[in-house]
PQR file of N, CA, C, O and H, with PARSE charges and radii, in Angstrom:
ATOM      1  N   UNK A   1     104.446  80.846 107.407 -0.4000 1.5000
ATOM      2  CA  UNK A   1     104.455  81.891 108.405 -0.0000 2.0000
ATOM      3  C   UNK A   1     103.017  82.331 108.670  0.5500 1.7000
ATOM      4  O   UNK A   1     102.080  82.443 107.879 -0.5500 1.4000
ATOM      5  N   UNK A   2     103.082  82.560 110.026 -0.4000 1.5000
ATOM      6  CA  UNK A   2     101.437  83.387 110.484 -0.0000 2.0000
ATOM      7  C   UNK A   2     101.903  84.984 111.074  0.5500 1.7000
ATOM      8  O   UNK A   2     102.824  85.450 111.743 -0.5500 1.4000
ATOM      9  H   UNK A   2     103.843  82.469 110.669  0.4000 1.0000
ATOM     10  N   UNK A   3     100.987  85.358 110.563 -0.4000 1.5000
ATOM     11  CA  UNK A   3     100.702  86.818 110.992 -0.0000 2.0000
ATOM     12  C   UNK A   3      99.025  87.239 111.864  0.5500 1.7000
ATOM     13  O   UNK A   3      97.852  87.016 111.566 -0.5500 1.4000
ATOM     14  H   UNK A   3     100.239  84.979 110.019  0.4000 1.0000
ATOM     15  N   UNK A   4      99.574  87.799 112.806 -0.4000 1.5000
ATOM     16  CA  UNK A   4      98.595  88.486 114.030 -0.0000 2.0000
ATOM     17  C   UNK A   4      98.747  89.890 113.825  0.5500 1.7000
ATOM     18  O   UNK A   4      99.852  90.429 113.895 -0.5500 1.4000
ATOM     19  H   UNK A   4     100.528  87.980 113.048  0.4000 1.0000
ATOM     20  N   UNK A   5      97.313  90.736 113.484 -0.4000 1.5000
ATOM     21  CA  UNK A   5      96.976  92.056 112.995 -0.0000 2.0000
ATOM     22  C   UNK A   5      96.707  92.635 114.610  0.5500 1.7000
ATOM     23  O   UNK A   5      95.855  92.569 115.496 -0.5500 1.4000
ATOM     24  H   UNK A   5      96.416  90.298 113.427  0.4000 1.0000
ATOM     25  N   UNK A   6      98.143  93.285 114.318 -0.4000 1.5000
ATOM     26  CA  UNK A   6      97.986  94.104 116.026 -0.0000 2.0000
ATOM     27  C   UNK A   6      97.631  95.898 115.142  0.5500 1.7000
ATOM     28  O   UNK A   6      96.503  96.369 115.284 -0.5500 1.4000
ATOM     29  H   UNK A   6      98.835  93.339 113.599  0.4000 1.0000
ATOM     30  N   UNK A   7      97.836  96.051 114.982 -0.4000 1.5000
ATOM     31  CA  UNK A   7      96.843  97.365 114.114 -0.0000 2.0000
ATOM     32  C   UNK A   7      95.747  97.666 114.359  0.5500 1.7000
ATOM     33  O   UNK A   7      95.269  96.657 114.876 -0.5500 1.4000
ATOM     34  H   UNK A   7      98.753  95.669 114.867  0.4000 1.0000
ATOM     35  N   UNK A   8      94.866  98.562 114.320 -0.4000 1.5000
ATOM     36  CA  UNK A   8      93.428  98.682 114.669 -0.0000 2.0000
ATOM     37  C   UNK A   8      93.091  98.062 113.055  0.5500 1.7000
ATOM     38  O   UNK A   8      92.230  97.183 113.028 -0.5500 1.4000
ATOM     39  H   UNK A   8      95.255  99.382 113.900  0.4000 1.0000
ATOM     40  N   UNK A   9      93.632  98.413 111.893 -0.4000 1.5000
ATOM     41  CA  UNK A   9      93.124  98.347 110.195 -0.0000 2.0000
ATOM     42  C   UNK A   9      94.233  97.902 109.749  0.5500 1.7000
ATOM     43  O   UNK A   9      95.225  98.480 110.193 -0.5500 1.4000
ATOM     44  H   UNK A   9      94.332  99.127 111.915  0.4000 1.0000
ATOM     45  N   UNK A  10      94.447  96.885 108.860 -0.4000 1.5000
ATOM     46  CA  UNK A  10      95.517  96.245 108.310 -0.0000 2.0000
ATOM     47  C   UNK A  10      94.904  96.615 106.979  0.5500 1.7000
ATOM     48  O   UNK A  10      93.716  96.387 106.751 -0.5500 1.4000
ATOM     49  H   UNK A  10      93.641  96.415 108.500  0.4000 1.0000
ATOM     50  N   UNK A  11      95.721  97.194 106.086 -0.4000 1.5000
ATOM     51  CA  UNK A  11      95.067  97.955 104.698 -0.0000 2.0000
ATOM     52  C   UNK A  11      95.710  96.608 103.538  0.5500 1.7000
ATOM     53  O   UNK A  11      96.885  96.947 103.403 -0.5500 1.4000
ATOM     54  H   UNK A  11      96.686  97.380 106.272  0.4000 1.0000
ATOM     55  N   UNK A  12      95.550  95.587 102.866 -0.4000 1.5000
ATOM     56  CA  UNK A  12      95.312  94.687 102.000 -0.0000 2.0000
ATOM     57  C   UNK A  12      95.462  95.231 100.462  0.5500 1.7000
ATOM     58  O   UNK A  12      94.449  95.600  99.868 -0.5500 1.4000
ATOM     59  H   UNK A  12      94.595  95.311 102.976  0.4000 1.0000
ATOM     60  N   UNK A  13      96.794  95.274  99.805 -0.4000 1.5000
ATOM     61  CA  UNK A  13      96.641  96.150  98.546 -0.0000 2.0000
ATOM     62  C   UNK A  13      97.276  95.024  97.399  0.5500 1.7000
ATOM     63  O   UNK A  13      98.124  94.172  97.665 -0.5500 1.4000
ATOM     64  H   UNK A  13      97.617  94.974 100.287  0.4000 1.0000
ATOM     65  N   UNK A  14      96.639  95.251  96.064 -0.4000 1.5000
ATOM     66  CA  UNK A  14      96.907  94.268  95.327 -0.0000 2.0000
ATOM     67  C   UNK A  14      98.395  93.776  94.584  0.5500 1.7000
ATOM     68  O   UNK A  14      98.705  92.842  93.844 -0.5500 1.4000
ATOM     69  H   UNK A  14      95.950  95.943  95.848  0.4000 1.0000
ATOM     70  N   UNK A  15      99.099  94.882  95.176 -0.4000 1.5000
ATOM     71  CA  UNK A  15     100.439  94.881  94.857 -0.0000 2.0000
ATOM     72  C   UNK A  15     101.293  95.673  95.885  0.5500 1.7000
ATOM     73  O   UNK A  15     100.836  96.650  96.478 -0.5500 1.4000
ATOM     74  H   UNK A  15      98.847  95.640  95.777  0.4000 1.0000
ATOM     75  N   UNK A  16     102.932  95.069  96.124 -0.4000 1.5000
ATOM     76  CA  UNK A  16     103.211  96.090  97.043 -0.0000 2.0000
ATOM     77  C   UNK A  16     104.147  96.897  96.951  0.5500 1.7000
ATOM     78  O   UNK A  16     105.375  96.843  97.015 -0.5500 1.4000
ATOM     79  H   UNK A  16     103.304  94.276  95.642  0.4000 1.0000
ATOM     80  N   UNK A  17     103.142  97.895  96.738 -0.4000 1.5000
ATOM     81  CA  UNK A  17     102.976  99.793  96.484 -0.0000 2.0000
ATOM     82  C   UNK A  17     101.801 100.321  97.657  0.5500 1.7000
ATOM     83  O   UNK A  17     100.772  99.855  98.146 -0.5500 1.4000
ATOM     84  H   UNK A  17     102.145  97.938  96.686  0.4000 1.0000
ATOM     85  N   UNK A  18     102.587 101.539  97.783 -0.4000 1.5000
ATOM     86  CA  UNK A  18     101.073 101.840  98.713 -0.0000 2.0000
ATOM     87  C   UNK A  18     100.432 102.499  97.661  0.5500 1.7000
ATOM     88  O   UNK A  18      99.394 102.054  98.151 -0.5500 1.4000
ATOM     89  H   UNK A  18     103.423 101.917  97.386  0.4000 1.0000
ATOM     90  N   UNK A  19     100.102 103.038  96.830 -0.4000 1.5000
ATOM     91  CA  UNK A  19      99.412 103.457  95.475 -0.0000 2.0000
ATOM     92  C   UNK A  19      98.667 102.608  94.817  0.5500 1.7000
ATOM     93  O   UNK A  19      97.794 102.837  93.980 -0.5500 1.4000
ATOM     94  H   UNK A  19     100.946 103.399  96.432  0.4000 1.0000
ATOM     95  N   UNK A  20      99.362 100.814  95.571 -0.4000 1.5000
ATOM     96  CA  UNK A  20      98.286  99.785  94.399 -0.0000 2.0000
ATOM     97  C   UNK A  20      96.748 100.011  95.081  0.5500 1.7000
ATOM     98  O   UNK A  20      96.439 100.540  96.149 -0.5500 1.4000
ATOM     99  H   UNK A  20     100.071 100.628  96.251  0.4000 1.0000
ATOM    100  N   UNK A  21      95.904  99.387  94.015 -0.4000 1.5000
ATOM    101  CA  UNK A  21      94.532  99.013  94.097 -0.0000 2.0000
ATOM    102  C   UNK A  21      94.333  98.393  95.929  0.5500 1.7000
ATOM    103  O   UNK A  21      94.833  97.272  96.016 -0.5500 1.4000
ATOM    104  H   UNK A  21      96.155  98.958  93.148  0.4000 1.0000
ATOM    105  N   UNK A  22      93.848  98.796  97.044 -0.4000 1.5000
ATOM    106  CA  UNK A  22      93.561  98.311  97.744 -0.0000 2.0000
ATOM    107  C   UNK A  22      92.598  96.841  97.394  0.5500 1.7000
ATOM    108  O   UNK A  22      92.127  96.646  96.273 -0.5500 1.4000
ATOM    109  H   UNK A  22      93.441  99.707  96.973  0.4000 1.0000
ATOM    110  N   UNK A  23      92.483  96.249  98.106 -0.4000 1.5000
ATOM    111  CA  UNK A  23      91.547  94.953  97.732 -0.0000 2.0000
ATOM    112  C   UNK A  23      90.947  94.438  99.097  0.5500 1.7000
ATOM    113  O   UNK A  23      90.175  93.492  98.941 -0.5500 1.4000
ATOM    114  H   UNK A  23      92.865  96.408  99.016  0.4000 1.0000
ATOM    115  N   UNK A  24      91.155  94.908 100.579 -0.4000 1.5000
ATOM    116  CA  UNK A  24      90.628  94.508 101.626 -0.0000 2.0000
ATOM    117  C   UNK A  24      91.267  95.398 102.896  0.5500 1.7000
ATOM    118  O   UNK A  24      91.922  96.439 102.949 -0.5500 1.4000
ATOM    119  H   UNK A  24      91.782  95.677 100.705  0.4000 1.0000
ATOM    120  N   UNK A  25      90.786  94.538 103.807 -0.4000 1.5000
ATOM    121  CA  UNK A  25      91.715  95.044 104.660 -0.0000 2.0000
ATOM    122  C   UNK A  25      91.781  94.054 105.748  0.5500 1.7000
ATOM    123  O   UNK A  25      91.536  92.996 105.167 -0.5500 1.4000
ATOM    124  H   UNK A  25      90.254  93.692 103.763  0.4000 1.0000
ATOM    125  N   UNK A  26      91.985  93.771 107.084 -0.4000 1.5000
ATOM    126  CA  UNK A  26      91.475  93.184 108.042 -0.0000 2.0000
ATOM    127  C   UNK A  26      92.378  93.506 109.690  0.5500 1.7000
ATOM    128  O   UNK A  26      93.530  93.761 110.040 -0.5500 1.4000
ATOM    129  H   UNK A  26      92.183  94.630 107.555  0.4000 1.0000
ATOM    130  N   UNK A  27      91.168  93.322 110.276 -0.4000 1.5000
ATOM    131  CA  UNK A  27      90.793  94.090 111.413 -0.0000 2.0000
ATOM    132  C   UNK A  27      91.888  93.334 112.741  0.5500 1.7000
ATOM    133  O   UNK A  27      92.171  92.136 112.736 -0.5500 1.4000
ATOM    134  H   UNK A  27      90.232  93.115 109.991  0.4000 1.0000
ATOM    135  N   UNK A  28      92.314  94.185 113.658 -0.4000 1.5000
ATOM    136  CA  UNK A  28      92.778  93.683 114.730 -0.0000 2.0000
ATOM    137  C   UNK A  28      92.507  92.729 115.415  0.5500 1.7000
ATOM    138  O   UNK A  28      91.522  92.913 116.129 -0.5500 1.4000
ATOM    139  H   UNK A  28      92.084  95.158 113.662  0.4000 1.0000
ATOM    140  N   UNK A  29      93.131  91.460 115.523 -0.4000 1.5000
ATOM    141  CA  UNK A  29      92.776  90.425 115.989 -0.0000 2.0000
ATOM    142  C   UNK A  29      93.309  88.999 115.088  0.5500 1.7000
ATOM    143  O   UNK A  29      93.884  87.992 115.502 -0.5500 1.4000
ATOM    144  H   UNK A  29      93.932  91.310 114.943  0.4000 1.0000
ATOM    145  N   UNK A  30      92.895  89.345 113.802 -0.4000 1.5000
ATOM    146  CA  UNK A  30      92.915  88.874 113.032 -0.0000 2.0000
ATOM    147  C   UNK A  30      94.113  88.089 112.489  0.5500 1.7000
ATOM    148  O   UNK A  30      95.193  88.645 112.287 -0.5500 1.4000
ATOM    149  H   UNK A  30      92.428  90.163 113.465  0.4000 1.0000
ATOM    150  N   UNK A  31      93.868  86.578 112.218 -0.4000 1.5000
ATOM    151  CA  UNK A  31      95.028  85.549 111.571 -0.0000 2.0000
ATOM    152  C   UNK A  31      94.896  85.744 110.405  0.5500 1.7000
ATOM    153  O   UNK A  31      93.811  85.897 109.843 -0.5500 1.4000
ATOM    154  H   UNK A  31      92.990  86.127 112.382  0.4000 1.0000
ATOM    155  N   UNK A  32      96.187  85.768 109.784 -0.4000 1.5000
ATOM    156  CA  UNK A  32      96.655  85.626 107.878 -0.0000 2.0000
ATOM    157  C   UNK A  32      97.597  84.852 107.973  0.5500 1.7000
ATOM    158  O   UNK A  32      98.500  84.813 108.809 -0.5500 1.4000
ATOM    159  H   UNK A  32      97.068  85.643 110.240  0.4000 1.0000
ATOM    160  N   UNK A  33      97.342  84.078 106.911 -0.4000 1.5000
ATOM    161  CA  UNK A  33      99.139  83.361 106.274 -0.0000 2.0000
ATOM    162  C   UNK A  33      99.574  83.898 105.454  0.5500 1.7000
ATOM    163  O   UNK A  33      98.936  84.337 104.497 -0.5500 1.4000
ATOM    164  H   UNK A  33      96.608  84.110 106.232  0.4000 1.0000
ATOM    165  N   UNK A  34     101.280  84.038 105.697 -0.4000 1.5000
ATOM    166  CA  UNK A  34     102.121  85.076 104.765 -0.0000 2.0000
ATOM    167  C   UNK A  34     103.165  83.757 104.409  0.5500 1.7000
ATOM    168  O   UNK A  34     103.524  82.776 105.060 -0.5500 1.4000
ATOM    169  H   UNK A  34     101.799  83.682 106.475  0.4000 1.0000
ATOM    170  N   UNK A  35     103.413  84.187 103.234 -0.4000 1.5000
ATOM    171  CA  UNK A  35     105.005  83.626 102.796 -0.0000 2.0000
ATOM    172  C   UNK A  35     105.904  84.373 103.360  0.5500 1.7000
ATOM    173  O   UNK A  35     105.765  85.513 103.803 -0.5500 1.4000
ATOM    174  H   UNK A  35     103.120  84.984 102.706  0.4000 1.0000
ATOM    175  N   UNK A  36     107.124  83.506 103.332 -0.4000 1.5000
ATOM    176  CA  UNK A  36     108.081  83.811 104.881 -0.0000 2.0000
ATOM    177  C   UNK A  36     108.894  85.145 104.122  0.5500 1.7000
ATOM    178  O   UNK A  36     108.914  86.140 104.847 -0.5500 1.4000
ATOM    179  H   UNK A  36     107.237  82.579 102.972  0.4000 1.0000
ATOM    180  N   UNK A  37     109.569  85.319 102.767 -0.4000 1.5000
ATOM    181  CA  UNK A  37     109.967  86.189 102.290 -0.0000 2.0000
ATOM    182  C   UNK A  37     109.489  87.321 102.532  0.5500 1.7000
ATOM    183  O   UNK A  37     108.274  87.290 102.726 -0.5500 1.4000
ATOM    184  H   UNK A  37     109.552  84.511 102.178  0.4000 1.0000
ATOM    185  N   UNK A  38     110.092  88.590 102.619 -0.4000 1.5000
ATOM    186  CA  UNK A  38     109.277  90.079 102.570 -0.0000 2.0000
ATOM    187  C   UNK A  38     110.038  90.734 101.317  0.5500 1.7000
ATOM    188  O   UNK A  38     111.256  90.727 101.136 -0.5500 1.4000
ATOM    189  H   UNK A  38     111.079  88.616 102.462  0.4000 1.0000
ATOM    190  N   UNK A  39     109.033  91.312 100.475 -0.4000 1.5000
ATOM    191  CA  UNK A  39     109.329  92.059  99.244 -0.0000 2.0000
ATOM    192  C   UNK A  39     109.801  93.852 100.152  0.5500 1.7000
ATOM    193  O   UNK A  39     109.005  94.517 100.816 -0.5500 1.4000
ATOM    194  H   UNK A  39     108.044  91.318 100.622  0.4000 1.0000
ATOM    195  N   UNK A  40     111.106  94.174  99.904 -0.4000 1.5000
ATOM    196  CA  UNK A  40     111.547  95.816 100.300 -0.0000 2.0000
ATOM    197  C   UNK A  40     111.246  95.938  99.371  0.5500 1.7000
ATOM    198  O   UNK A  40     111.291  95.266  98.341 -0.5500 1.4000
ATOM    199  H   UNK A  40     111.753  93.634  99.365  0.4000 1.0000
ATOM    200  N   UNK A  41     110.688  97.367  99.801 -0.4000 1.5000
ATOM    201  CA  UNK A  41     111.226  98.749  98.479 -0.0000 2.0000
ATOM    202  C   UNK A  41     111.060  99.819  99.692  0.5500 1.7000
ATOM    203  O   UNK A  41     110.746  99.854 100.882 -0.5500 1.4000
ATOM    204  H   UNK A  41     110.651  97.913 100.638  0.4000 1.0000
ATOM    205  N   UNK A  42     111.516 100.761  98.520 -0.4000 1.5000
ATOM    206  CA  UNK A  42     111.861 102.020  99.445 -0.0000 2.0000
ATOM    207  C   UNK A  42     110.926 102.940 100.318  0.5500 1.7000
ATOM    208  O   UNK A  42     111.252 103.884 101.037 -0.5500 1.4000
ATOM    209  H   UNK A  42     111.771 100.733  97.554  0.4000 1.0000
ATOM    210  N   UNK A  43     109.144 102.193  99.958 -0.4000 1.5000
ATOM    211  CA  UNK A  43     107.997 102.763 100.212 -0.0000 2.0000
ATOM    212  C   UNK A  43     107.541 102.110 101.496  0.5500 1.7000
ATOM    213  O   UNK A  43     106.613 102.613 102.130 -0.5500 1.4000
ATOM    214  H   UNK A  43     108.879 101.426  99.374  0.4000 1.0000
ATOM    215  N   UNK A  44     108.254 100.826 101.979 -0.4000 1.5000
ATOM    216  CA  UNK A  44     107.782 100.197 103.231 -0.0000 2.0000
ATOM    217  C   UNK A  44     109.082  99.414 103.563  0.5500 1.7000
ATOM    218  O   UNK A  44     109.445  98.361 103.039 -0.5500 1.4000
ATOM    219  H   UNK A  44     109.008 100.418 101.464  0.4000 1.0000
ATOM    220  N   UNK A  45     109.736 100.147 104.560 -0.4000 1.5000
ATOM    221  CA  UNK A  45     111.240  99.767 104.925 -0.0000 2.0000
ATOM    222  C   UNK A  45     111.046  98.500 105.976  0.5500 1.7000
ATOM    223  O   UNK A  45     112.076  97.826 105.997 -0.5500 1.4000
ATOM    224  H   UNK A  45     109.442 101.003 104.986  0.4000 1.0000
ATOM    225  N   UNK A  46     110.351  98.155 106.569 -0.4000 1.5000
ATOM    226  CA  UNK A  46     110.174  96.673 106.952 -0.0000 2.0000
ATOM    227  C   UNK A  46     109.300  95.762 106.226  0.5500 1.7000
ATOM    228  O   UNK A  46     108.672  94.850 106.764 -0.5500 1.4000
ATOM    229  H   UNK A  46     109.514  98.702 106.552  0.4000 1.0000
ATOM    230  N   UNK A  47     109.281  96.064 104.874 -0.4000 1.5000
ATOM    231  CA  UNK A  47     109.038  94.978 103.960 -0.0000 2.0000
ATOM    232  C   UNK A  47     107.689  94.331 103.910  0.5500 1.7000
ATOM    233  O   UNK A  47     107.058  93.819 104.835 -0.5500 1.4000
ATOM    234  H   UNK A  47     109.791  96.804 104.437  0.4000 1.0000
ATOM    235  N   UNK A  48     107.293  94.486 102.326 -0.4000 1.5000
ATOM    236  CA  UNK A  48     105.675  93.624 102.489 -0.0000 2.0000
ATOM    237  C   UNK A  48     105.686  92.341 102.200  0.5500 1.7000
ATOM    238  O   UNK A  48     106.378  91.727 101.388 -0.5500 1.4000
ATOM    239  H   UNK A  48     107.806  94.902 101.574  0.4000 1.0000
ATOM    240  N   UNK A  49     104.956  92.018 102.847 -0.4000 1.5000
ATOM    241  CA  UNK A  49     104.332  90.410 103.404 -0.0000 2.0000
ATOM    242  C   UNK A  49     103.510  90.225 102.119  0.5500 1.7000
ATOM    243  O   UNK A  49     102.543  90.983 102.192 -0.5500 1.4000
ATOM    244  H   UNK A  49     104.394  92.517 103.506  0.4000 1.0000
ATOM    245  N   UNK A  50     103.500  89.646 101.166 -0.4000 1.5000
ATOM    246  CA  UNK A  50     102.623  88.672 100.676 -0.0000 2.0000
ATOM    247  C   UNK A  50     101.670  87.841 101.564  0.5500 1.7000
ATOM    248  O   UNK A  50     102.148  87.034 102.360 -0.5500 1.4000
ATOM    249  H   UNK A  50     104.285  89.030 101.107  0.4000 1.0000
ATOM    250  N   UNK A  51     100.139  88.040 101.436 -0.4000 1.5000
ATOM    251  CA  UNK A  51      99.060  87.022 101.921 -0.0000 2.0000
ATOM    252  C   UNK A  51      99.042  86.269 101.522  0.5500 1.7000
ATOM    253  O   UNK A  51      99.926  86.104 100.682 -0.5500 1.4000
ATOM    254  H   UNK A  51      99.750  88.696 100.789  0.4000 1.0000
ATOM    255  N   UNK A  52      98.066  85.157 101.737 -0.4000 1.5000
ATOM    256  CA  UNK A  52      97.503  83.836 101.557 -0.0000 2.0000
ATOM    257  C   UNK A  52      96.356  84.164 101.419  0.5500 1.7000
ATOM    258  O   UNK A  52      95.986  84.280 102.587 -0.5500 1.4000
ATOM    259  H   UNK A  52      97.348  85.291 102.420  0.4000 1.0000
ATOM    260  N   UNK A  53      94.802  84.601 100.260 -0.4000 1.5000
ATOM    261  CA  UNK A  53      95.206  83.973  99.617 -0.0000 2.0000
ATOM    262  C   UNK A  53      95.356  84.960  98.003  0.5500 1.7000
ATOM    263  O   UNK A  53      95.293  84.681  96.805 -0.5500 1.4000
ATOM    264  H   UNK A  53      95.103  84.507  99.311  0.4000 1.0000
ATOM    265  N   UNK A  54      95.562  86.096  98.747 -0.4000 1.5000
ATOM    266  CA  UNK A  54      95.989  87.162  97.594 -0.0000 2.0000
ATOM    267  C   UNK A  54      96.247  88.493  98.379  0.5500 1.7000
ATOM    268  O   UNK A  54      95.625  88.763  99.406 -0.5500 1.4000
ATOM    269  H   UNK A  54      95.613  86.323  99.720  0.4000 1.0000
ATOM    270  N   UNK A  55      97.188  89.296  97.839 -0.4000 1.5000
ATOM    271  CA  UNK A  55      97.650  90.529  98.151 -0.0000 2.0000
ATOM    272  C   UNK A  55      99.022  90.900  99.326  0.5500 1.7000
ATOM    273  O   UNK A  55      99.906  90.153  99.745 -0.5500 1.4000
ATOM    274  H   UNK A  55      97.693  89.076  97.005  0.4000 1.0000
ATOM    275  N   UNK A  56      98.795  92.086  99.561 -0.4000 1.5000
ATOM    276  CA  UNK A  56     100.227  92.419 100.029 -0.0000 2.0000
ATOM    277  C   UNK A  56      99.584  92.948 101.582  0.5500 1.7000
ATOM    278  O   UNK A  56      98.428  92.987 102.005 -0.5500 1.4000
ATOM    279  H   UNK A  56      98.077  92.693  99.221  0.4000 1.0000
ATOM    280  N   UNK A  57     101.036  93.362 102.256 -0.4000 1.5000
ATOM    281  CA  UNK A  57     100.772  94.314 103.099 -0.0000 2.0000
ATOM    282  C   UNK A  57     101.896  94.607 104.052  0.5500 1.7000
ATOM    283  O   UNK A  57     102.494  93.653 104.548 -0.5500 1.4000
ATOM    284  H   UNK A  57     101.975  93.330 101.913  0.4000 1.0000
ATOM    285  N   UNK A  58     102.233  95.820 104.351 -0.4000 1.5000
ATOM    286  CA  UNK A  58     103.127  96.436 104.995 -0.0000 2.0000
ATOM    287  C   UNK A  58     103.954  96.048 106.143  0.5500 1.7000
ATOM    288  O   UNK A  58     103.737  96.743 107.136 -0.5500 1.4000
ATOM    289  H   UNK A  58     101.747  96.595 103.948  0.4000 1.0000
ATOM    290  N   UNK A  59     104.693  95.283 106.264 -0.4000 1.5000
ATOM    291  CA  UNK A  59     104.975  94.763 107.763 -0.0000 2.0000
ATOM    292  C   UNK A  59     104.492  95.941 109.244  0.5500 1.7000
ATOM    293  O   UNK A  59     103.946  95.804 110.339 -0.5500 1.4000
ATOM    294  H   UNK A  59     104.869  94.718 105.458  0.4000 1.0000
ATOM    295  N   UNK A  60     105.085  97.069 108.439 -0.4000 1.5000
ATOM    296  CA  UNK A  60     105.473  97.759 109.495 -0.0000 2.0000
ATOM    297  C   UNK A  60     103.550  98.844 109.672  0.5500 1.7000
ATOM    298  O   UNK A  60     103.564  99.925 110.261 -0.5500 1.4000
ATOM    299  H   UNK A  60     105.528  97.181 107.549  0.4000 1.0000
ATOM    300  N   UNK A  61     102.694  98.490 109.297 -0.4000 1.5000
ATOM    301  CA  UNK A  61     101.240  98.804 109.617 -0.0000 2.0000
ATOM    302  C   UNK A  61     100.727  98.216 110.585  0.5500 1.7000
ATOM    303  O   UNK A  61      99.637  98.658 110.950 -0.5500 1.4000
ATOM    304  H   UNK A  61     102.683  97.612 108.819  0.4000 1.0000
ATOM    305  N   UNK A  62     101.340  96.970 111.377 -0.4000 1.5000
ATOM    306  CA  UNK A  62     100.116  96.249 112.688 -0.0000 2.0000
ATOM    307  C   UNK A  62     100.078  94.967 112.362  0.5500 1.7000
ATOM    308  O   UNK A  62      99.058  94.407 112.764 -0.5500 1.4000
ATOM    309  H   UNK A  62     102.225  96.611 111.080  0.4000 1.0000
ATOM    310  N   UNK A  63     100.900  94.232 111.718 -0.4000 1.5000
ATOM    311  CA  UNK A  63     101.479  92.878 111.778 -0.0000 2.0000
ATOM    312  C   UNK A  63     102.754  92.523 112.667  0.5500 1.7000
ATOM    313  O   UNK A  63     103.834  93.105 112.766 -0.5500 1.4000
ATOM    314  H   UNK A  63     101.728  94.687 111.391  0.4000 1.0000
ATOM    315  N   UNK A  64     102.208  91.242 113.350 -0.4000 1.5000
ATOM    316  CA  UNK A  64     102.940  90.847 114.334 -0.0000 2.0000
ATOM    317  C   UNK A  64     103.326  89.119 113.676  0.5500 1.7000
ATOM    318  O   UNK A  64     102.476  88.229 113.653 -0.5500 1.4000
ATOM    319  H   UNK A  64     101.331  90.769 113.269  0.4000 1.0000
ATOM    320  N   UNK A  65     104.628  88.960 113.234 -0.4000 1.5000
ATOM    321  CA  UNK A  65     104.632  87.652 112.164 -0.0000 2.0000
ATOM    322  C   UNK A  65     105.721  86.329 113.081  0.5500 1.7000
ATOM    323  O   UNK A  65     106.901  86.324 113.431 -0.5500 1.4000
ATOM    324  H   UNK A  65     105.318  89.684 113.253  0.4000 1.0000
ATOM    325  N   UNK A  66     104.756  85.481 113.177 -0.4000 1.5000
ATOM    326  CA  UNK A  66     105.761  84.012 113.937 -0.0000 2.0000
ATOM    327  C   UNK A  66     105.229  82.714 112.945  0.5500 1.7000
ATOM    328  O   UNK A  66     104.445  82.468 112.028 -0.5500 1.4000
ATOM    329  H   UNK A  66     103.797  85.485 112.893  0.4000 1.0000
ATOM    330  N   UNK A  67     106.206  82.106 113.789 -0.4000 1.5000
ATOM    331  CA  UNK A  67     105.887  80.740 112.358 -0.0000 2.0000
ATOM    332  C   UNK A  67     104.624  79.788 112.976  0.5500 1.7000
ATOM    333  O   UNK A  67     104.419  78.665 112.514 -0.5500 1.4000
ATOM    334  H   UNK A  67     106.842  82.306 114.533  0.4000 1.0000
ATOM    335  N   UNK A  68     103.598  80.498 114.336 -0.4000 1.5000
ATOM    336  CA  UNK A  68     102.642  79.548 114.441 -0.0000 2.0000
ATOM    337  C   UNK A  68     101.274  81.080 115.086  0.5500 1.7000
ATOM    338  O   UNK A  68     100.110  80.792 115.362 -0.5500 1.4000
ATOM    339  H   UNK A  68     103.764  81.410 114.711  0.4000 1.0000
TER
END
């Protein structure tokens, strides 16, 4: 899966919690590869995306996710 950062700041955290360790972020415009699964919990109800080639991130922050 690819993801397109329609967000102005896509916040990059090392686990997904919004409390984990941030570790990056990246900017509008911007391509990531995600694994197709999304991890719920009750802290991000459209589910975090695992990156490529480390960390998490919120679906529902400014990711726009298709398979190209």
């Amino acid at each position: 899966m690819h993801g397109l950062v329609t967000g102005l700041q896509l916040v990059v955290r090392e686990e997904p919690r919004p409390d984990a360790t941030m570790v990056g972020w990246l900017r509008i415009g911007s391509r990531v590869r995600l694994k197709r699964e999304k991890a719920r919990t009750p802290t991000c109800a459209t589910g975090w995306h695992e990156l490529y080639p480390q960390g998490y991130a919120c679906a529902g922050e400014g990711v726009e996710v298709g398979e190209q």
